[in-house]
N, C-alpha and C positions, 0 to 999 in steps of 0.2 A: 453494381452489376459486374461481373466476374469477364471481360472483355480481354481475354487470355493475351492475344497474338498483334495485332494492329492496333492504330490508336482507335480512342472511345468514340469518337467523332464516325470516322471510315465504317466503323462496324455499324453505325444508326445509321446511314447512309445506305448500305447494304442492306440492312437490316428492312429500312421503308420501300426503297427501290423491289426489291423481291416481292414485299407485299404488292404494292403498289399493282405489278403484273401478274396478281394473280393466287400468290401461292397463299397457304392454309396459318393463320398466327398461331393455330396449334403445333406445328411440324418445326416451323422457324423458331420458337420461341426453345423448342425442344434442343436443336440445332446450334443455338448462340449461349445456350444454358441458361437460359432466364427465367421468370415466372411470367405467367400470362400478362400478370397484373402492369408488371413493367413492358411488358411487348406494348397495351393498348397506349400505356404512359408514354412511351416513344412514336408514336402513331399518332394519336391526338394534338402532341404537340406539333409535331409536326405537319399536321392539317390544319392547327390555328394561327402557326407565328412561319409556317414554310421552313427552310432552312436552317435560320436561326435557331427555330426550336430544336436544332439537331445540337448544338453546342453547349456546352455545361451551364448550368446557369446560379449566377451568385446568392450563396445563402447567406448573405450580410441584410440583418434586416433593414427596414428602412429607416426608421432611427434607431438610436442608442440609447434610454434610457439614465444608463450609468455612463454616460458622456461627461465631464464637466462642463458647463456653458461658458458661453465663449468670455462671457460679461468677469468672471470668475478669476478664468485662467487670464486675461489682462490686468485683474486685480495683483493675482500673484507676480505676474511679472512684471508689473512696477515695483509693488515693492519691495521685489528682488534687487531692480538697478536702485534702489534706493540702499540698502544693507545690502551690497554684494557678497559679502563672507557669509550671511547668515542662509544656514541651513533650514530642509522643511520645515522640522518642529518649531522654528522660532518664527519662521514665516506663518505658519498654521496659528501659534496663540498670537501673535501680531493680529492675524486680520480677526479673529474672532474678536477680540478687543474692539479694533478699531469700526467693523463691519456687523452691527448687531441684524438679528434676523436674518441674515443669508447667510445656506450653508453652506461654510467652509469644504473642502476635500480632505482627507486624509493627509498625513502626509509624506505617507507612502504611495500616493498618486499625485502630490505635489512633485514631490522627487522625482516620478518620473516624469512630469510636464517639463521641467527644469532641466533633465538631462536630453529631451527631444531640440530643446535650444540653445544645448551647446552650452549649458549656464552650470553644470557641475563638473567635475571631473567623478570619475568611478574610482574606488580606492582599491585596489588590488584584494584581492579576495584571498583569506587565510585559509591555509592547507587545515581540512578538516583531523578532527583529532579524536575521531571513532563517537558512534553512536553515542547519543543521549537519553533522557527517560523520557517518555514521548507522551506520559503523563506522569500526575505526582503519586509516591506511593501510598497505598491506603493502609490503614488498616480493618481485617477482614472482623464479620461482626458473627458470623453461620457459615455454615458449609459451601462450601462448592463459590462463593463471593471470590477467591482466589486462591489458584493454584500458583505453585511455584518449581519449577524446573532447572534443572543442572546436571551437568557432569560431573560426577566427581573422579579427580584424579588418576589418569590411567595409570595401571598397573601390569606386569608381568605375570603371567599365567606358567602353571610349572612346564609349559610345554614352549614356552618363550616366548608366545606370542601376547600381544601386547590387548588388555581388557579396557573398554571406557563404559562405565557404568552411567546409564543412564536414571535420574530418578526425579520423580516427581512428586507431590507432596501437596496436602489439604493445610492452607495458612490456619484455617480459625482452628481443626480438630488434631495435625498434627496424622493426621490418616497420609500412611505412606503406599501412595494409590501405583506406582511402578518403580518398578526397581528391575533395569533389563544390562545385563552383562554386552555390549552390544563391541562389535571389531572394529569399530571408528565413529567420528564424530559428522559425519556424514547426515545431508538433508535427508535423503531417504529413508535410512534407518532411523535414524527419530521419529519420521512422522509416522513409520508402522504402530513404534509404542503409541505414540499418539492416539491414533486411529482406536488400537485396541482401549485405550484408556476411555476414553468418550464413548464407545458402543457400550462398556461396561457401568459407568460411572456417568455419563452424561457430559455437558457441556458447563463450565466453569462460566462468570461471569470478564473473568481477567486473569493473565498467567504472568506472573513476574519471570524473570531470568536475567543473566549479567549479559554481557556485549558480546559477547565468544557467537560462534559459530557453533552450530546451524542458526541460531534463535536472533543473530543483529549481525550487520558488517557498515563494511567505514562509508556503504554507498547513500542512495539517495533514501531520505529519512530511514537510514539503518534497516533496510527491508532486506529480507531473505526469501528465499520460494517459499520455507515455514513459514516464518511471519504473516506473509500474505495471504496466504491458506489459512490461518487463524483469523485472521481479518475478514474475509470471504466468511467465516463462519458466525463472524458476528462479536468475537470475542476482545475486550480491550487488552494492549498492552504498556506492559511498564517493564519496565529497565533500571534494574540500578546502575549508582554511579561507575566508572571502573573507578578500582583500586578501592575500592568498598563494599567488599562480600559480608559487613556488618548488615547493610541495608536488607540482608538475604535470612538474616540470622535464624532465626528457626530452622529453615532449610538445613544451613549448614549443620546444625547440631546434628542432625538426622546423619548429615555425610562420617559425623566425630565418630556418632557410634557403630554406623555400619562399618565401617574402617577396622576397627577392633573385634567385631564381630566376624566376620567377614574373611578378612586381606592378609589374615597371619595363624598360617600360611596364606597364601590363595592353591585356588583350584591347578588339578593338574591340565586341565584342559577348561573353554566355553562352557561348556553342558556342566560341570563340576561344580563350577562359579557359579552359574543359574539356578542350580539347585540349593546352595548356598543361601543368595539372594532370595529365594521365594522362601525358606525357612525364616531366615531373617526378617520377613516383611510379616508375616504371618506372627511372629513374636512379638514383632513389635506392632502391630496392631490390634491384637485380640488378645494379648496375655501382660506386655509389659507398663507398671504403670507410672503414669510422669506427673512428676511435682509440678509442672507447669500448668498440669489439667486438673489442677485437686486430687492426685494419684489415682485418676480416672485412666481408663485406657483408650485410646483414638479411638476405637470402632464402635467408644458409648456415644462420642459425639458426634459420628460422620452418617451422612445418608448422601447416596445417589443423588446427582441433580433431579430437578423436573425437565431442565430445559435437554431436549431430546438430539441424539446426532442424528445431522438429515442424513436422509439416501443420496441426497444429491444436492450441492450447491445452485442460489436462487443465484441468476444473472444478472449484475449490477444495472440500476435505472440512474439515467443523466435528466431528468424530464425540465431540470432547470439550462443547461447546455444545449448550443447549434449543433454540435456534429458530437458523434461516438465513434472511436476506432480504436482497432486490436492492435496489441503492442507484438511484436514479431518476436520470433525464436531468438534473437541477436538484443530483445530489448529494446527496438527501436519503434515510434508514432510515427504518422504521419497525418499532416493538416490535409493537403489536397493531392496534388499531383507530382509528378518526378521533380525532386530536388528539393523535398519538404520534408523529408526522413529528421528525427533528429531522437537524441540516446535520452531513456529514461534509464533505466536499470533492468538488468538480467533477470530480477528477481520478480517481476510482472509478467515477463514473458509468457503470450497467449490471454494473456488479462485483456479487458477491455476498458478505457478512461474518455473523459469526459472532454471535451473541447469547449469553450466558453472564450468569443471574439468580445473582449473588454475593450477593446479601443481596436482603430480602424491595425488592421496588418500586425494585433499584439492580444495572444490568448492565451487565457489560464488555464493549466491542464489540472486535470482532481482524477484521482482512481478511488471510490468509495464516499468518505465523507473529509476526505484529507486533499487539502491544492497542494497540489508539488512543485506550480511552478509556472513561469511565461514561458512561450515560445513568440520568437519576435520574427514575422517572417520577410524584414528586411535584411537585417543580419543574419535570418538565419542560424538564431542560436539560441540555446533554452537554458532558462536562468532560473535555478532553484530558488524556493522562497527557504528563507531562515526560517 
């Protein structure tokens, strides 16, 4: 309920009281911004539990399921003081061993039993060292199974201003589907190509690209506003290593030749360079032929996806999670109330993710089909998952 000005409380207060003397739940309801549905929802409780029913009320259900029992967690912490040095893992095959028929925890939920007791220390956490591949690379078997995207190499334009060619490329056909002269390396401008690429060609199944910017950054799982918009779309990705533009290799051959074809000279202006590029792309599509494809040419073996670009992105469902909430223009969730704020990434921003209360006061947050991470709302602090 969108309760602008006062607290949440004051305004049901107001809200029943007004009723109460009279006035219309169509007018009021109009009045506080809310829908009918929640007007009678505030009312009713209020005529069942009095007052009380005016204050927020806890969505922790009544049990917990994925609890460990209590019987479990005694097992572990004996024998913890039994082996004091020894960590989860060796605590976890210990009891399985010793405890046939009951099941053991993880023991990445042993670990954290063990640190609620004061019984590990946390080991300082390494400065991360830029995005990873977020799955393993494949190799493509048909068309449109993966694309592959990159910059190549900005260059100087005769006018001095500076060209980043943006291109994108079909893994299995070698079909060189954009090739755009673009003023910088910017989210925006990529995702125009984008956009045109998929209205014209359809949706890929997976886009490879290296760690640079627009496509990864050093944040939480290497997400960018691109990225995320591919994801929303449905689309897997991969990453190669850095410092291994081999893992790209096709791609880059594509970059070897347009280079030479292309770059020398380069254009005297943008518009010059793009007419360039679209001759280039056009030749090497439809006319030149590669030893790689049986001296085929890409466009005998490329066709359009089936899979279609929507009109409009479908809005993520959490239907396994207690609570959903939008992540703010700053990147930031929040659990409940003032002082619950805490940072995912810039790159979600106006996204919506999943809350899931795993243990009393410690929830897993997930945006799609990916956990990002605890939020612990003692500490008050959210802790990525590796």
């Amino acid at each position: 309920m969108p309760w602008k000005v006062r607290n949440a409380v004051t305004e049901r207060v107001d809200f029943v009281s007004r009723l109460a003397r009279g006035e219309r739940m169509t007018d009021l309801c109009r009045e506080f911004d809310i829908s009918r549905k929640t007007g009678y929802k505030i009312w009713n409780r209020f005529r069942g539990e009095g007052a009380e029913g005016l204050f927020d009320q806890s969505r922790r259900p009544e049990r917990s399921p994925q609890k460990t029992p209590k019987a479990v967690q005694e097992l572990v912490l004996g024998l913890k003081k039994e082996h004091p040095t020894w960590g989860p893992k060796k605590l976890k095959a210990e009891l399985e061993r010793r405890e046939k028929g009951i099941r053991i925890p993880a023991s990445s939920t042993i670990g954290e039993m063990l640190s609620r007791q004061g019984l590990v220390k946390r080991r300082p956490r390494r400065p991360r060292r830029g995005a990873k591949p977020s799955t393993k690379l494949r190799s493509s078997t048909c068309a449109n199974e993966l694309w592959c995207a990159d910059f190549k190499g900005e260059f100087r334009l005769g006018n001095r201003k500076y060209c980043y060619p943006l291109t994108i490329s079909d893994n299995f056909s070698r079909y060189l589907i954009a090739c755009d002269a673009l003023e910088s390396t910017k989210d925006g401008e990529a995702r125009v190509v984008f956009e045109e690429a998929f209205r014209e060609f359809g949706l890929p199944r997976a886009i490879r690209t290296d760690n640079g910017a627009p496509f990864a950054s050093t944040g939480l799982l290497g997400l960018t506003k691109l990225s995320v918009w591919w994801l929303r779309l449905g689309l897997e990705l991969e990453r190669i290593e850095p410092g291994h533009p081999e893992q790209n290799g096709r791609h880059e051959r594509i970059h070897l030749t347009l280079k030479e074809d292309c770059t020398r000279p380069a254009g005297a202006n943008q518009l010059q360079q793009q007419e360039r590029f679209e001759r280039f792309r056009e030749e090497y599509n439809e006319k030149r032929p590669h030893e790689a494809l049986e001296m085929k040419r890409p466009s005998d073996l490329y066709s359009a996806s089936e899979r279609v670009y929507p009109r409009e992105l479908v809005e993520p469902e959490y239907p396994l999670h207690d609570r959903v909430t939008s992540v703010s223009a700053y990147g930031e969730a929040r659990i409940g109330g003032k002082g619950t704020r805490f940072y995912l990434s810039q790159a979600l921003a106006f996204e919506t993710v999943g809350l899931r209360e795993v243990e009393e006061g410690r929830w897993l947050v997930s945006f799609l089909d990916f956990d990002l991470g605890h939020y612990d709302e003692r500490e008050r602090r959210f802790e990525v998952l590796e």
